[in-house]
N, C-alpha and C positions, 0 to 999 in steps of 0.2 A: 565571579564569573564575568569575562567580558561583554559589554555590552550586544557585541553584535551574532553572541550566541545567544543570547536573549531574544533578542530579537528576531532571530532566523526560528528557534523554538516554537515562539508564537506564529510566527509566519505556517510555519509548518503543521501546528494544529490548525489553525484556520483552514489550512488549505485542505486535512483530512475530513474535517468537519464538511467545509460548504461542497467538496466533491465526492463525498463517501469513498476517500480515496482510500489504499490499501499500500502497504507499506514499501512496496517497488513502486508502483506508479509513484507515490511522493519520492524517493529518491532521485529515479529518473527525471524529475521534474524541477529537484532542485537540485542535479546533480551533485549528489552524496550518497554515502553510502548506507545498506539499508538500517547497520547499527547506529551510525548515524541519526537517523531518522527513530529510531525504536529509543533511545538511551534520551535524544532529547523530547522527544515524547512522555517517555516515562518517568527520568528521572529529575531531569534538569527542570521541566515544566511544572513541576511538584509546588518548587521552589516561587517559583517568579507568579503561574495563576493556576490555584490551584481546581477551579470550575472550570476553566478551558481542559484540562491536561485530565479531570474528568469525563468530560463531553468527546475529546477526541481516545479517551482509553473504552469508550462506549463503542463506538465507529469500529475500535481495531481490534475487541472483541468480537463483534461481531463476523469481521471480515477472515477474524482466525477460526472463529466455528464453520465457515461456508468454503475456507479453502479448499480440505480433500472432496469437495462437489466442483469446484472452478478445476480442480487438477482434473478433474475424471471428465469433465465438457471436455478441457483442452484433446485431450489423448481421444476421446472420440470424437471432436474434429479434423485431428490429426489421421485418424485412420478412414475415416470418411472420403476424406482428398486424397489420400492414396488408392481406394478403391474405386475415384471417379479417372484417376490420370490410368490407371490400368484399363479400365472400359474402355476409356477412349482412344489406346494403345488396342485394344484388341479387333476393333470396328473397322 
């Protein structure tokens, strides 16, 4: 494996780990893609540490059991703000 997937790898659990981040935010962040992100997480990090590539598969456990509750905020935030632009259309 080249070195500087190595090293991005790491990069990237760290950066899950110290920001409890979730697997779009790290992408967005090191602009790549989310497989990307998911493959060297899981796979590649196995290899090079494997207490890190634990500690950040903890993080992105957790963040896959709380999605369908961040999808269901999203969508009622979303309809929220539609109900306030309507109010304020109707005044």
């Amino acid at each position: 494996m080249k070195e500087y997937i190595e090293e991005r790898a790491v990069a990237i659990a760290n950066y899950i780990i110290d920001h409890n981040a979730t697997v779009r935010q790290t992408a967005r962040k090191f602009g790549i893609s989310k497989s990307t992100v998911h493959k060297d997480v899981t796979d590649r990090l196995e290899h090079i540490n494997p207490s890190l590539a634990a500690q950040a598969r903890i993080v992105l456990d957790v963040n896959k059991s709380e999605r369908h509750i961040r999808g269901g905020l999203a969508t009622r935030e979303k309809y929220q703000h539609r109900l306030q632009i309507c109010s304020k259309e109707d005044d």
